[in-house]
LUMLUM-529241 format. One record per residue (C-alpha): residue number from 1; residue in one letter; chain; z, y, x. Coordinates in steps of 0.05 Angstrom, whole numbers, plus 5000, padded with zeros to 4 digits. Layout:
N
SITE:k:r:c:up:north:east
SITE:NUM:a:A:Z:Y:X
...
This chain:
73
SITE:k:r:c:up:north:east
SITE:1:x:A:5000:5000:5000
SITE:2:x:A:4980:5068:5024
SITE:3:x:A:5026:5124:5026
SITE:4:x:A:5030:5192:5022
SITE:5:x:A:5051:5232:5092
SITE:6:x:A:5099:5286:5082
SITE:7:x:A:5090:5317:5154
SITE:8:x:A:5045:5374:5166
SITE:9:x:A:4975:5342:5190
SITE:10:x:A:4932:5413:5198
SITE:11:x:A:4934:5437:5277
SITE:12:x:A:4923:5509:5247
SITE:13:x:A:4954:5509:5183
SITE:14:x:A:4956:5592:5179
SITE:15:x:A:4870:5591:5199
SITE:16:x:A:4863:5543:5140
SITE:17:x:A:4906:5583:5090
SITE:18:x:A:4868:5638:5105
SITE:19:x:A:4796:5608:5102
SITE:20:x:A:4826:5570:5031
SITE:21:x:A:4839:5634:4999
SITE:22:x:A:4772:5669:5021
SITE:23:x:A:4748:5614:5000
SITE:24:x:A:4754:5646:4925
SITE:25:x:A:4734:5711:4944
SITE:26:x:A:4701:5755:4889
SITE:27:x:A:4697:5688:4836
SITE:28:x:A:4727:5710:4766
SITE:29:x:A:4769:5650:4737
SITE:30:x:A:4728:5609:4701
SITE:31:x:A:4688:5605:4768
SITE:32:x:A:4744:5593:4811
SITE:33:x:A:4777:5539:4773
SITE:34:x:A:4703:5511:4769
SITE:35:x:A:4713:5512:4853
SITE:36:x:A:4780:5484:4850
SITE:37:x:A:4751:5424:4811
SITE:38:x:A:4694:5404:4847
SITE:39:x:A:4738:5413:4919
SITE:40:x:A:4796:5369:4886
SITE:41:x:A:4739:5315:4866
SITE:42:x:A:4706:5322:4942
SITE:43:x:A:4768:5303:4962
SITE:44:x:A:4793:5253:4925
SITE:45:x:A:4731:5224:4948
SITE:46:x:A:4743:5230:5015
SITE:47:x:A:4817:5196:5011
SITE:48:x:A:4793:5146:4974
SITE:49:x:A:4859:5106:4968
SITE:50:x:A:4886:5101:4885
SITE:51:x:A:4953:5102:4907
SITE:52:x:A:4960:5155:4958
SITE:53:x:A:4919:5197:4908
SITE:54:x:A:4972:5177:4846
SITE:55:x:A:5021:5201:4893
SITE:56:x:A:4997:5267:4919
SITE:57:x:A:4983:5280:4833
SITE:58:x:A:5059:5261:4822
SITE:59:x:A:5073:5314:4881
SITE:60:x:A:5026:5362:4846
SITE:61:x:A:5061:5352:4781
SITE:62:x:A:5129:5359:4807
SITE:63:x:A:5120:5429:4841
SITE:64:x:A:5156:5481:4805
SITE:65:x:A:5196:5431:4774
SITE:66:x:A:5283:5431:4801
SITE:67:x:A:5292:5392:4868
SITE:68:x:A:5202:5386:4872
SITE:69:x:A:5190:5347:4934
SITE:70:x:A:5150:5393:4983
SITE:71:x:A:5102:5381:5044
SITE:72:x:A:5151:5389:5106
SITE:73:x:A:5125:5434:5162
């Protein structure tokens, strides 16, 4: 069974927070949740593994919520 890491994996997490959010520059909100779709289906695609995927969505789903399990750095 795959699982989900919990450990920062990006060697330059603050370049790719930055290229993220350009990412949506100038795109109204129907278009950027349009973005946001296809990049979550690219990749899903690209992880490939059911479980690790049904456990990243459980992450998603907790955040915001008390005691939400985050991504440690």
């Amino acid at each position: 069974m795959g699982r989900l890491t919990d450990t920062l994996q990006l060697s330059d997490a603050d370049g790719f927070y930055s290229e993220l959010v350009h990412l949506y520059d100038g795109l109204d909100g129907p278009a950027a949740e349009a973005l946001s779709a296809r990049l979550i289906l690219i990749l899903c695609n690209q992880v490939g593994d059911r479980q690790i995927l049904a456990q990243a969505f459980a992450l998603a789903r907790a955040a915001g919520a008390p005691s939400s399990p985050t991504l440690q750095e």
